[in-house]
C-alpha positions as a Python dict, from the first residue, in 0.01 Angstrom:
ca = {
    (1, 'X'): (0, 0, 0),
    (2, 'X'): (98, -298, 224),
    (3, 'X'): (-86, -621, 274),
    (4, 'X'): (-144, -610, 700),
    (5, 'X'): (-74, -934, 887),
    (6, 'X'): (-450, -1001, 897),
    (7, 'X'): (-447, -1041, 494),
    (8, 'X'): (-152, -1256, 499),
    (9, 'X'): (-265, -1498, 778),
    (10, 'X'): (-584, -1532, 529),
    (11, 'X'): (-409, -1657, 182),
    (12, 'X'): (-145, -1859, 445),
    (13, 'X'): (-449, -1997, 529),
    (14, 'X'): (-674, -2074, 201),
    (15, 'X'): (-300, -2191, 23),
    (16, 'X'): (-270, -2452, 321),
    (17, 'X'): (-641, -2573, 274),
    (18, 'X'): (-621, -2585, -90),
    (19, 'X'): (-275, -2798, -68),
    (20, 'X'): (-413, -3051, 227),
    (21, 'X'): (-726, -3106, -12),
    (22, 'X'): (-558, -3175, -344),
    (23, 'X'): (-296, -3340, -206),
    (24, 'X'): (-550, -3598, -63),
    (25, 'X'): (-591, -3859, -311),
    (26, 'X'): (-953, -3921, -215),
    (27, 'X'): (-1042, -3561, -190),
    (28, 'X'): (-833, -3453, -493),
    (29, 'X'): (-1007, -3766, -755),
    (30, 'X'): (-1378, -3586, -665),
    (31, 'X'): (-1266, -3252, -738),
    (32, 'X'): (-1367, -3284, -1107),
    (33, 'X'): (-1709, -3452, -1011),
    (34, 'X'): (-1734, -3204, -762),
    (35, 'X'): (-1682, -2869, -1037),
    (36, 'X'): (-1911, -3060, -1308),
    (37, 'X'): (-2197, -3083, -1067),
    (38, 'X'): (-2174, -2703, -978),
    (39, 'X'): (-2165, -2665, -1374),
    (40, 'X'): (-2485, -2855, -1445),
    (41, 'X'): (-2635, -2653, -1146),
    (42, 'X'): (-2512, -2320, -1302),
    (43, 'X'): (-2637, -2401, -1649),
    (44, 'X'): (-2964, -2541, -1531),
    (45, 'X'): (-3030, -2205, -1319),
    (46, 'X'): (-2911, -2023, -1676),
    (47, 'X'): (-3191, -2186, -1866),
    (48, 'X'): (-3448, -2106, -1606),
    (49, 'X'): (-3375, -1732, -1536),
    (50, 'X'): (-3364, -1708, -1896),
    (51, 'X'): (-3659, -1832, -1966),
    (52, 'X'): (-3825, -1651, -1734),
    (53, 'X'): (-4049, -1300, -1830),
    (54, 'X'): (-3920, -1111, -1548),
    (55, 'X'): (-3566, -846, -1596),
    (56, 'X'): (-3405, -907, -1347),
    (57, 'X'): (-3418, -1290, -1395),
    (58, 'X'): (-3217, -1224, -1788),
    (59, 'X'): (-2977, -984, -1595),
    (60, 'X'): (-2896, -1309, -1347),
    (61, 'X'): (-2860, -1500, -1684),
    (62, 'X'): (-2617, -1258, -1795),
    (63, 'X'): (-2423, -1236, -1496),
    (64, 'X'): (-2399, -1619, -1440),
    (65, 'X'): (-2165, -1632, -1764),
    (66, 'X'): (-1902, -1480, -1539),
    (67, 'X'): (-1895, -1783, -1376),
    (68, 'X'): (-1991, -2053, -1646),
    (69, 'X'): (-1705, -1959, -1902),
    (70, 'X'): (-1419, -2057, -1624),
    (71, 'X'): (-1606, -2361, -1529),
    (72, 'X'): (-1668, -2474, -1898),
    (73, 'X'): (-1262, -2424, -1930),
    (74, 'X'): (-1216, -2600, -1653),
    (75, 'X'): (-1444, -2905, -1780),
    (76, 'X'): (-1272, -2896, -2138),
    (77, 'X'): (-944, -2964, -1931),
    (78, 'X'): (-1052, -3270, -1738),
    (79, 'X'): (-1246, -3399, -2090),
    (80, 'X'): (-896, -3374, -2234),
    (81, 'X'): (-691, -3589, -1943),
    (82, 'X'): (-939, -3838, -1885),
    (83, 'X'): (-944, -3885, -2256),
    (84, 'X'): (-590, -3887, -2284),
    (85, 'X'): (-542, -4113, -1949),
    (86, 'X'): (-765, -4398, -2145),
    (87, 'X'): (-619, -4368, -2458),
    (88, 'X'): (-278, -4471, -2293),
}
């Protein structure tokens, strides 16, 4: 019913982390480049377990949508500022 101390010290922890790196200018400008990368990777994987014969291969190219509709979201989002920073 109640988070233990353990599970508290653990989000203390990741919040910290997650603070220190985007509050890091040179850290927090390659976070972008950083989650297009890992979308390029996750799309190119996509294509090749789709394209593959075996099942389980189109089951991993199902399942990798969980993870390629956030990211795609995500890359809309930095499209739109870095559009809108240069058309200031």
């Amino acid at each position: 019913m109640y988070a233990n101390k353990g599970e508290d010290l653990i989000v203390s922890t990741i919040t910290s982390s997650t603070v220190a790196i985007l509050s890091t200018p040179a850290l927090g400008g390659s976070l972008p480049f950083i989650g297009i990368i890992f979308l390029v990777i996750l799309l190119v994987q996509k294509e090749l377990a789709y394209a593959s014969t075996d099942q389980r291969l189109h089951r991993l190219s199902k399942a990798l949508n969980i993870s390629l509709v956030p990211l795609l979201c995500a890359f809309i989002l930095v499209l739109i500022v870095k559009v809108g920073e240069v058309l200031r």
